[in-house]
MIDOSE-1310 file (N, C-alpha, C; in nm, 2 decimals, decimal comma, always signed):
residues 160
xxxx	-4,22/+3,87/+2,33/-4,19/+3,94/+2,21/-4,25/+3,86/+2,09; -4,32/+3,94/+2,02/-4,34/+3,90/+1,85/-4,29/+3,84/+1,78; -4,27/+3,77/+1,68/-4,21/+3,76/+1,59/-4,26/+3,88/+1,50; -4,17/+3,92/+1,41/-4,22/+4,00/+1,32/-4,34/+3,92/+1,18
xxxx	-4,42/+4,07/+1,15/-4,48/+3,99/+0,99/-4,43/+3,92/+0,91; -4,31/+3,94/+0,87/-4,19/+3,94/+0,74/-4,19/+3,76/+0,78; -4,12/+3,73/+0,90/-4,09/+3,61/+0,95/-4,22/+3,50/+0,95; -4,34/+3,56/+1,02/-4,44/+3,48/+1,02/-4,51/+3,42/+0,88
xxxx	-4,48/+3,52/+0,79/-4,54/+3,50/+0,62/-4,45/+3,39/+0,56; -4,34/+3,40/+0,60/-4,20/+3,30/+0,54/-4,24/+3,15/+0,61; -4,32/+3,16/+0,73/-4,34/+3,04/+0,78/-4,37/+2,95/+0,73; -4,49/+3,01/+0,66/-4,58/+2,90/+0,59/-4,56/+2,84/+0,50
xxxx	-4,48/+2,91/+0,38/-4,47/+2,85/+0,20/-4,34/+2,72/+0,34; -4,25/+2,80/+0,35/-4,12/+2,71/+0,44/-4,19/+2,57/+0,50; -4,28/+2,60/+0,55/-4,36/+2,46/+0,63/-4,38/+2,36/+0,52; -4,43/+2,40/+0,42/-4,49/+2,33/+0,33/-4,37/+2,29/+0,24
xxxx	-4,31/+2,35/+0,20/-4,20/+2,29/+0,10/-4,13/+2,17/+0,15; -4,11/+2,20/+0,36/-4,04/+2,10/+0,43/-4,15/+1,98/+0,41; -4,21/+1,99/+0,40/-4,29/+1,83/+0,45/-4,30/+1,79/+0,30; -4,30/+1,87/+0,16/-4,27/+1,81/+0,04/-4,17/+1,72/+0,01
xxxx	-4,05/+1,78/+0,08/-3,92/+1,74/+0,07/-3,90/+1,60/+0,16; -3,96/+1,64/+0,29/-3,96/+1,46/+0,37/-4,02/+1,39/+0,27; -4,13/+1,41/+0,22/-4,25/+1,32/+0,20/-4,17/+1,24/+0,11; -4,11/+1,28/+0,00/-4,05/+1,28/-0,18/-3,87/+1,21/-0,08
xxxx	-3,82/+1,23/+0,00/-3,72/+1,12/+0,05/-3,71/+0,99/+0,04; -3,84/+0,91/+0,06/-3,88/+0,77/+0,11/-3,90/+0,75/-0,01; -3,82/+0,61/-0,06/-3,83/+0,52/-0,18/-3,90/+0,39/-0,12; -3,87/+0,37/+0,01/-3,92/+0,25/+0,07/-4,09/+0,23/+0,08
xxxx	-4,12/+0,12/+0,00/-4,27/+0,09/+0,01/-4,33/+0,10/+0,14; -4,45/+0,14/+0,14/-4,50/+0,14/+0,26/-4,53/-0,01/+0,35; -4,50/-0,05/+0,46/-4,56/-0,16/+0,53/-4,68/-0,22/+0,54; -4,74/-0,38/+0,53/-4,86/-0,43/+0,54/-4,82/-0,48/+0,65
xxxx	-4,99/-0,39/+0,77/-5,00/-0,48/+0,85/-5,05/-0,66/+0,88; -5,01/-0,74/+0,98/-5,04/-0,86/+0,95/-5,15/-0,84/+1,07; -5,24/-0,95/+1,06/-5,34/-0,99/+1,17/-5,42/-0,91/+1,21; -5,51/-0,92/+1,23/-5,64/-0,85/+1,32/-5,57/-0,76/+1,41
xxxx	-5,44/-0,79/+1,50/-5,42/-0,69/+1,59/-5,28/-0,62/+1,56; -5,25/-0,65/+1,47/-5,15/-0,54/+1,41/-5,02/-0,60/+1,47; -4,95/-0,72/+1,50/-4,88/-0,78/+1,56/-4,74/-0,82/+1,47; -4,78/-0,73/+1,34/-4,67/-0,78/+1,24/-4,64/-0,69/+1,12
xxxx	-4,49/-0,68/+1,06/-4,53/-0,57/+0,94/-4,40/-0,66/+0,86; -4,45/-0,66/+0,67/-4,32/-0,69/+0,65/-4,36/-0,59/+0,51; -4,28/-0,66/+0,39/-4,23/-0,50/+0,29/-4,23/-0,69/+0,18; -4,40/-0,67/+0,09/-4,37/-0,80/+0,02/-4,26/-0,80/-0,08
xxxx	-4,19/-0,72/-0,10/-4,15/-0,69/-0,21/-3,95/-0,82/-0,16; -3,93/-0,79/+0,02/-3,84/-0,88/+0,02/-3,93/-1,00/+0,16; -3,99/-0,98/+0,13/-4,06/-1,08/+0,23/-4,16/-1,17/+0,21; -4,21/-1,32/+0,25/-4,34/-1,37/+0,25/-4,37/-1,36/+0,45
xxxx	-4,50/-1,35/+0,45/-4,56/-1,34/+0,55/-4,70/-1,40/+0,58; -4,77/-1,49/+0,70/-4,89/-1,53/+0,70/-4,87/-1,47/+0,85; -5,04/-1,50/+0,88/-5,11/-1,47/+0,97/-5,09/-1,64/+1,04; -5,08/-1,69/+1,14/-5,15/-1,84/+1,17/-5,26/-1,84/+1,29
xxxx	-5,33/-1,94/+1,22/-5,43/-1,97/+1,26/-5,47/-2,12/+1,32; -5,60/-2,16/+1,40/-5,58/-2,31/+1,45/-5,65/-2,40/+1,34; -5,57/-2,48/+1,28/-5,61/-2,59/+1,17/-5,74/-2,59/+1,19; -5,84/-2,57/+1,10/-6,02/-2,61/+1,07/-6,06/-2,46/+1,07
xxxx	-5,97/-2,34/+1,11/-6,02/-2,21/+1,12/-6,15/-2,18/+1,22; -6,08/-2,27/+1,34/-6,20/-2,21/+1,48/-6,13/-2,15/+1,54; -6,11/-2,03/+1,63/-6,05/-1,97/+1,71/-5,99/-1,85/+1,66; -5,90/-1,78/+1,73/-5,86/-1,65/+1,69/-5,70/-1,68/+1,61
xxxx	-5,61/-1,61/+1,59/-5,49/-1,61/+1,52/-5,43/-1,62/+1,64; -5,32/-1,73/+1,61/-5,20/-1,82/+1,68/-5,06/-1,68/+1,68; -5,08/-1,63/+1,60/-4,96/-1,56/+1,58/-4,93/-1,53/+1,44; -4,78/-1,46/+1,43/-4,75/-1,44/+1,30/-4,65/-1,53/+1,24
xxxx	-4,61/-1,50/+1,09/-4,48/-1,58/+1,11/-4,43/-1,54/+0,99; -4,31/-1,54/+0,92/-4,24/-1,46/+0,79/-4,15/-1,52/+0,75; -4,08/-1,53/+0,63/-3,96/-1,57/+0,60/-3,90/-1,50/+0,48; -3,75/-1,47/+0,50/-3,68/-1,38/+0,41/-3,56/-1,46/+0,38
xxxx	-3,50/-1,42/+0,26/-3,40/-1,49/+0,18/-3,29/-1,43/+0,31; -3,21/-1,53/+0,31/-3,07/-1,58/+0,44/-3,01/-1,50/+0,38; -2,95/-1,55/+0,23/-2,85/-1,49/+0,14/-2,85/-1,45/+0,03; -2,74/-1,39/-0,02/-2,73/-1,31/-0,19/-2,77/-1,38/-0,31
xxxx	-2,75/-1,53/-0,26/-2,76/-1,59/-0,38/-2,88/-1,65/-0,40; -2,98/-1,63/-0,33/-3,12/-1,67/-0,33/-3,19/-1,80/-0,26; -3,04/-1,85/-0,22/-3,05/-2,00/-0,16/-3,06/-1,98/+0,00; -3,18/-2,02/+0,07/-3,16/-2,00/+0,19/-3,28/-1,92/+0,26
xxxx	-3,33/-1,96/+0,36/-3,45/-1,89/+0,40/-3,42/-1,91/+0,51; -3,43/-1,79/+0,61/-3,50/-1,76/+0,77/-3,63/-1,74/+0,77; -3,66/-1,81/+0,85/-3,81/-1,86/+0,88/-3,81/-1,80/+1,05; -3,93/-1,71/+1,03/-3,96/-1,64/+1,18/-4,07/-1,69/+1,24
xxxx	-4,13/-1,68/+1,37/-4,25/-1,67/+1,36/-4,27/-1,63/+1,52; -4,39/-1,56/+1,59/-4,45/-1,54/+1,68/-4,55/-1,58/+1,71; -4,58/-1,68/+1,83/-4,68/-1,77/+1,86/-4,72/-1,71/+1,98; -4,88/-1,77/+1,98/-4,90/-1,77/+2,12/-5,07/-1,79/+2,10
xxxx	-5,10/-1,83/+2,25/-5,24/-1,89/+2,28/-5,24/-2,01/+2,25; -5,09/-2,11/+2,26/-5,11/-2,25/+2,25/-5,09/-2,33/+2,38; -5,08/-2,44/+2,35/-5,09/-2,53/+2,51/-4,96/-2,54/+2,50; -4,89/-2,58/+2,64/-4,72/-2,57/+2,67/-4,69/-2,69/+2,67
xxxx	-4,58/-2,71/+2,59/-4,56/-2,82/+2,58/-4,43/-2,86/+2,42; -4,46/-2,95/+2,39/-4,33/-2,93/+2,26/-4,42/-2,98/+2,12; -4,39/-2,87/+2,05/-4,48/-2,87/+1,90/-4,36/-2,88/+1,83; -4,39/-2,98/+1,68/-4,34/-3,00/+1,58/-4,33/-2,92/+1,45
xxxx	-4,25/-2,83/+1,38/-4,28/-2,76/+1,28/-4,27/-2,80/+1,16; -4,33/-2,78/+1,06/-4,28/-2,86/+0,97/-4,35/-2,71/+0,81; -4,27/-2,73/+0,69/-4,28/-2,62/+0,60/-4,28/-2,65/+0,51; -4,38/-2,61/+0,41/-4,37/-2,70/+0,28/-4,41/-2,60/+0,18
xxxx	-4,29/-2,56/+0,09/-4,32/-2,45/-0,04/-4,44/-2,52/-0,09; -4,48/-2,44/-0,22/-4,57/-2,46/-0,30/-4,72/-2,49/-0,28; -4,74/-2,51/-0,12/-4,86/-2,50/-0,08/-4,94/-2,45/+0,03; -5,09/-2,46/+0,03/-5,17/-2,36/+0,08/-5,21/-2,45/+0,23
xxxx	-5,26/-2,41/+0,33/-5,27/-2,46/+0,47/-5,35/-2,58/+0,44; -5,44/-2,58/+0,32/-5,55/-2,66/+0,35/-5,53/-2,79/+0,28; -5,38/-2,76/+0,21/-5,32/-2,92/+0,11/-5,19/-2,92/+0,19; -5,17/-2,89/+0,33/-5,04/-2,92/+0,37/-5,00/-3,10/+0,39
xxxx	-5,14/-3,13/+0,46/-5,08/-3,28/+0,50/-5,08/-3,39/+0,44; -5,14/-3,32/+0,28/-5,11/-3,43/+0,16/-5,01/-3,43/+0,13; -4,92/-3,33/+0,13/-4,75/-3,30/+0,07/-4,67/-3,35/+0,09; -4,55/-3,38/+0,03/-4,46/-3,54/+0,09/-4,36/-3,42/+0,09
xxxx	-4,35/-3,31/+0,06/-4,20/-3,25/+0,04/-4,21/-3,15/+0,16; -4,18/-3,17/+0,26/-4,24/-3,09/+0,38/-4,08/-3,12/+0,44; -4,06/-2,99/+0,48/-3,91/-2,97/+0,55/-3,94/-2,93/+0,70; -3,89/-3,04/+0,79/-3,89/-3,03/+0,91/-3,79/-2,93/+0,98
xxxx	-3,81/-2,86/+1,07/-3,75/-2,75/+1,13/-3,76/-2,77/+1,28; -3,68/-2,73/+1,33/-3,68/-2,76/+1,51/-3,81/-2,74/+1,60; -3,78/-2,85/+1,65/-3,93/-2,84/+1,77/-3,94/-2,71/+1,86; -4,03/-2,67/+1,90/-4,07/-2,56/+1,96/-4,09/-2,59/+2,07
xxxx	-4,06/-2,55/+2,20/-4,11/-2,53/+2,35/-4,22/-2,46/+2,39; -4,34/-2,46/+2,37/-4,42/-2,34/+2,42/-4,47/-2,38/+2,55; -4,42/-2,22/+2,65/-4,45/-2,19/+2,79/-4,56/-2,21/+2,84; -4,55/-2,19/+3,00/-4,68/-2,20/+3,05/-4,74/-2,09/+2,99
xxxx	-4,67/-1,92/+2,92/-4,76/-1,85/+2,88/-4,83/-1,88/+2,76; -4,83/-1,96/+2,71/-4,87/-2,01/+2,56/-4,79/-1,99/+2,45; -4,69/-1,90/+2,49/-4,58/-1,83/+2,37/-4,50/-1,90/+2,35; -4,44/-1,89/+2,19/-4,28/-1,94/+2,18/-4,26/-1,90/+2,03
xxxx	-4,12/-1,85/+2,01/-4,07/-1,79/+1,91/-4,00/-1,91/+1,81; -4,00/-1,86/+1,69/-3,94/-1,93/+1,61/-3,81/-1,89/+1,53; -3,70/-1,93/+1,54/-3,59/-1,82/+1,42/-3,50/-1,90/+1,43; -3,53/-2,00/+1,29/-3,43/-2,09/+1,22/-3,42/-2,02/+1,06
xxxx	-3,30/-2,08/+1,06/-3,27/-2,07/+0,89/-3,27/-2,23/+0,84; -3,31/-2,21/+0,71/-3,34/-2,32/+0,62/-3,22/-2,29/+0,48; -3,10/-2,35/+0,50/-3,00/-2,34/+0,37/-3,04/-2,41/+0,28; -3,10/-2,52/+0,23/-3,14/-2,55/+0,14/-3,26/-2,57/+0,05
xxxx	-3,34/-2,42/+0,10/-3,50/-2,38/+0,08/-3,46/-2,26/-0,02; -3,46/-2,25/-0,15/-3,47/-2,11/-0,21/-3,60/-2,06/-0,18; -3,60/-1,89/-0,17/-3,67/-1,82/-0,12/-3,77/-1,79/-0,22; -3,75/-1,80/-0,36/-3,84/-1,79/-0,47/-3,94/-1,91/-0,47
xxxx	-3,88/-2,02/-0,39/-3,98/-2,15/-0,40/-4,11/-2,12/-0,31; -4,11/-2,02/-0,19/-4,21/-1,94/-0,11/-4,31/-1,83/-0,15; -4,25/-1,80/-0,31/-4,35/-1,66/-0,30/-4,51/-1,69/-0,32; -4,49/-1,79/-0,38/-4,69/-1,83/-0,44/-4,74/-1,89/-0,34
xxxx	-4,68/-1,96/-0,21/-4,75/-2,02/-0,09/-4,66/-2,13/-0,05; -4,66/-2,14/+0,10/-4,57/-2,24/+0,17/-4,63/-2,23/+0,32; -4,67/-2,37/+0,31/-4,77/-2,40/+0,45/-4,67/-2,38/+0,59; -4,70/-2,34/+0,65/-4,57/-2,34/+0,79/-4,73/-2,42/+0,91
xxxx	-4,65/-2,52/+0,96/-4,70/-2,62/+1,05/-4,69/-2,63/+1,18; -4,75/-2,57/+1,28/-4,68/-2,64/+1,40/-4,81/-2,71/+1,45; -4,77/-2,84/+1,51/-4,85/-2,91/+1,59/-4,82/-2,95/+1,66; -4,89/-3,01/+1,81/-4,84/-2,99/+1,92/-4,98/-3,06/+2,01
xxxx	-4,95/-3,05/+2,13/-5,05/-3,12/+2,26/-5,21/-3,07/+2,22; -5,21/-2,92/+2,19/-5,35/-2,90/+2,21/-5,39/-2,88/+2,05; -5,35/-2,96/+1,97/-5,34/-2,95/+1,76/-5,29/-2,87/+1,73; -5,32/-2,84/+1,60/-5,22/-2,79/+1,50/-5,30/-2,62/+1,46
xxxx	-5,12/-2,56/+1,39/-5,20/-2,41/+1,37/-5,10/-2,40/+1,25; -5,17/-2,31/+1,16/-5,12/-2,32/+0,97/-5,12/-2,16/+0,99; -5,02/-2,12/+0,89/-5,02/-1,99/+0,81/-4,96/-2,03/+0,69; -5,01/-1,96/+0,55/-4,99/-1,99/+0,43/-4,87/-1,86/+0,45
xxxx	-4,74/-1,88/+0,37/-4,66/-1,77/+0,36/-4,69/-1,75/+0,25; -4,74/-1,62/+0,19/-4,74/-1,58/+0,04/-4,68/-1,43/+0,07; -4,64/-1,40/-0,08/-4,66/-1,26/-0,13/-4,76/-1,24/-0,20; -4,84/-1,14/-0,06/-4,94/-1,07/-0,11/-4,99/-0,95/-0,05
């Protein structure tokens, strides 16, 4: 059976007003992807995010890594990150607001964060909180460090 004319002509304006109406819902900024392979998304508006990479910039991207305010009051940062393609074994992290990958190991103000395990698959996750890191001290650049058996790998956290 048919639909009738009457119905079919109603379809169309109807289609269209619906997808105006989704579209015009969403206040939420759209998402930036991180990395060459799409391995990450965050919303800069509450988030810093880097890509990491192997110190001297030979090789591909180590992973991602992000950090968002813990609490209400601005004091407090969780620090994420997703690794991989490193040697297995135990890496050192270390995070230092106010700067860029390439002035990390001048910086005296570098906050150490728990050593990492990474597997025989090369992987290992990161998700500590830092209570006494304000999250506004992150937004212009904060080197995140891990080094480890087979060297070291940097992402700058910025909003950008």
């Amino acid at each position: 059976m048919r639909p009738s004319r009457r119905v079919v002509r109603a379809a169309g304006p109807l289609a269209v007003v619906g997808a105006l109406v989704l579209t015009g819902c969403s206040s939420e900024p759209e998402p930036v992807i991180l990395g060459y392979d799409g391995s990450g998304t965050f919303r800069s508006d509450e988030e810093v995010a880097a890509t990491m990479t192997p110190v001297g910039g030979k090789g591909p991207s180590t992973g991602t890594a992000r950090a968002v305010p813990a609490g209400d009051d601005g004091e407090g940062v969780r620090v994420e990150a997703r690794l991989r393609d490193l040697d297995p074994g135990t890496w050192t992290v270390s995070l230092t607001p106010g700067t860029r990958c390439s002035d990390a190991g001048e910086a005296d103000d570098a906050v150490e964060l728990p050593d990492l395990t990474v597997g025989k698959d090369g992987r290992a996750r990161l998700d500590h909180t830092l209570d006494d890191v304000a999250f506004d001290s992150l937004v212009d650049g904060a080197a995140l460090v891990v080094e480890g058996p087979g060297g070291s790998s940097c992402g700058t956290l910025a909003d950008y």
